[in-house]
Each structure stands twice: as structure tokens, then as C-alpha cells.
N, C-alpha and C positions, 0 to 999 in steps of 0.2 A: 219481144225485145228486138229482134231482126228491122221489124218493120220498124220501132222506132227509128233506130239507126239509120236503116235506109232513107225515114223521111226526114230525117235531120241532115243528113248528106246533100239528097233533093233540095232542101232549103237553101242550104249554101252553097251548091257548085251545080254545075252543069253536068249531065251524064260523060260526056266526053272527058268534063276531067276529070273528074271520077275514074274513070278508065284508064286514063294517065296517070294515075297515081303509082308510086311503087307501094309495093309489101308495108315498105318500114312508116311509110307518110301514112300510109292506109292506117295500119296498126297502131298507130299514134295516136292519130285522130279518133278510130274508134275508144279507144281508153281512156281519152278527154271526154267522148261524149257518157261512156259508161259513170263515168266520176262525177260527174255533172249531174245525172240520174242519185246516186248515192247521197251525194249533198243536197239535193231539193229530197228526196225522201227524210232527210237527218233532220232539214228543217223544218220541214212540213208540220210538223207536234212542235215549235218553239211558241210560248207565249209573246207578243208583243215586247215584251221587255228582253226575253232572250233572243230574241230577233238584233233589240239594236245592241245588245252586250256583241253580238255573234257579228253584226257589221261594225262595229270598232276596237274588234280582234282583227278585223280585216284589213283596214283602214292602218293598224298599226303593221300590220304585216307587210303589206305593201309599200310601206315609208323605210323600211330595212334595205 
């Protein structure tokens, strides 16, 4: 799990600012990436059809 983290960090910033980060950005961002992890596991067993039910729960959600 670590290493995820870390290379999903790697992917989007620089070590440096990574390093610049405070506590609360850090912690923040780790808990989007952990969330992100949880929802591709949730979806990962969705049939085709509950795939697109599951993207126009989204689609409405985001229109709010």
C-alpha cells in the first residue's frame, strides 16, 4: 500500500514538492488516493450494466 502511494505521488509532483508539502495537504491527498483504491476495488466486480447505472449516479451527482 506504501509503495502505491508513493508512486502515485511520484506520478504527480516532483520530490521537492512533495517535501513542501505540509502535514494537512499530505494527509489529504493520501485519503483521496486511499478512496480512489476503494472505489476501483467496489467497481472492479460491476457488470457492464452496473458500470453505466454507477456512471449516471455520477453524472447526476456532479449536476447537484
Amino acid at each position: 500500500m506504501k509503495r502505491n502511494i508513493f508512486d502515485t505521488f511520484l506520478r504527480n509532483c516532483s520530490p521537492e514538492e512533495l517535501q513542501q508539502m505540509t502535514e494537512e495537504i499530505l494527509s489529504s491527498k493520501i485519503r483521496r488516493i486511499l478512496g480512489g483504491q476503494v472505489l476501483f476495488g467496489l467497481i472492479s466486480d460491476l457488470t457492464p450494466e452496473e458500470i453505466e447505472e454507477f456512471d449516471a449516479a455520477i453524472r447526476d451527482i456532479r449536476k447537484m
